[in-house]
N, C-alpha and C positions, 0 to 999 in steps of 0.2 A: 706374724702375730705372736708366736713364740716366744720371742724372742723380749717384744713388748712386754708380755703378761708375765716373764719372767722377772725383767726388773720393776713392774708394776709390786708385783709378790715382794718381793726384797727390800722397798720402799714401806711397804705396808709394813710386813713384818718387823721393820725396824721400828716403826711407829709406836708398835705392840711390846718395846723394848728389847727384840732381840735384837745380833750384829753381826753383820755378814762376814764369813770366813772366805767364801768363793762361790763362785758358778760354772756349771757346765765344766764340773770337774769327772775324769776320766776315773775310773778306777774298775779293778779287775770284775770283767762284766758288765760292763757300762757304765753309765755315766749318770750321775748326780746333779738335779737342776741348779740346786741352791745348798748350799753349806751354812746353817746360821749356829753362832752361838746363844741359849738361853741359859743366864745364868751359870758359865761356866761348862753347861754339858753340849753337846755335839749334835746337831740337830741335821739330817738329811729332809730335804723340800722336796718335794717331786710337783710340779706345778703346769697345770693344764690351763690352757685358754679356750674360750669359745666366741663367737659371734653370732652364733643363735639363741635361742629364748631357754635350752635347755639349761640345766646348772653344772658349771663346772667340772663338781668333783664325781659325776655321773660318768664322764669320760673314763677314767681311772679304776678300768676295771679290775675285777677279784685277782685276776693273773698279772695286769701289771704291779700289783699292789703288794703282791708275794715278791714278783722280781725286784722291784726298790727296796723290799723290805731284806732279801738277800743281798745286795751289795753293798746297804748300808752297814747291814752288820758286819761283813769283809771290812767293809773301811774304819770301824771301830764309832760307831755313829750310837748313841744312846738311844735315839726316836727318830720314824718316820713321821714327817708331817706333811696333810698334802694340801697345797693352795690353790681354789678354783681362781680364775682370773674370765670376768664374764664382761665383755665390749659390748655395752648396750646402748641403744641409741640416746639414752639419758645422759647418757657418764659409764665409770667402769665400778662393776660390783666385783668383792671381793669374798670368797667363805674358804674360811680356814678348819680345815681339821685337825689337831693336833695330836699327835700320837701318842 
């Protein structure tokens, strides 16, 4: 499902005009879901899926959110943004927060 709602996230966010630099990039300390450019600045994604009714960006808690927010800025990343990716029996909902 990860793996989905990540290029689900990257689909979307291109929609939104940004454009993918890479995924599931490695970098010291872990690892970065999504790389997008907006408008020329360096955007790091960190991107959760769910299959329950709850939302998203609730998965991504206060400690993970400090952790991306530190390797992003190792990787020279201008903003965290974080994409919920929610598989509902409808169709797939998306909420973006951007950093």
């Amino acid at each position: 499902m990860g793996a989905a709602g990540e290029r689900f996230a990257a689909l979307w966010l291109a929609d939104q005009g940004l454009v993918e630099l890479g995924s599931n990039v490695s970098v010291a300390g872990g690892e970065i879901d999504l790389i997008m450019s907006d408008h020329g600045r360096r955007v790091a994604v960190e991107v959760r899926s769910v299959s329950t009714g709850d939302d998203p960006i609730d998965a991504v808690d206060p400690v993970k959110r400090a952790h991306v927010a530190r390797i992003a800025a190792r990787a020279g990343m201008s903003r965290v943004d974080l994409v919920g990716v929610g598989f509902r029996p409808w169709g797939v909902e998306i909420h973006w927060v951007p950093g």
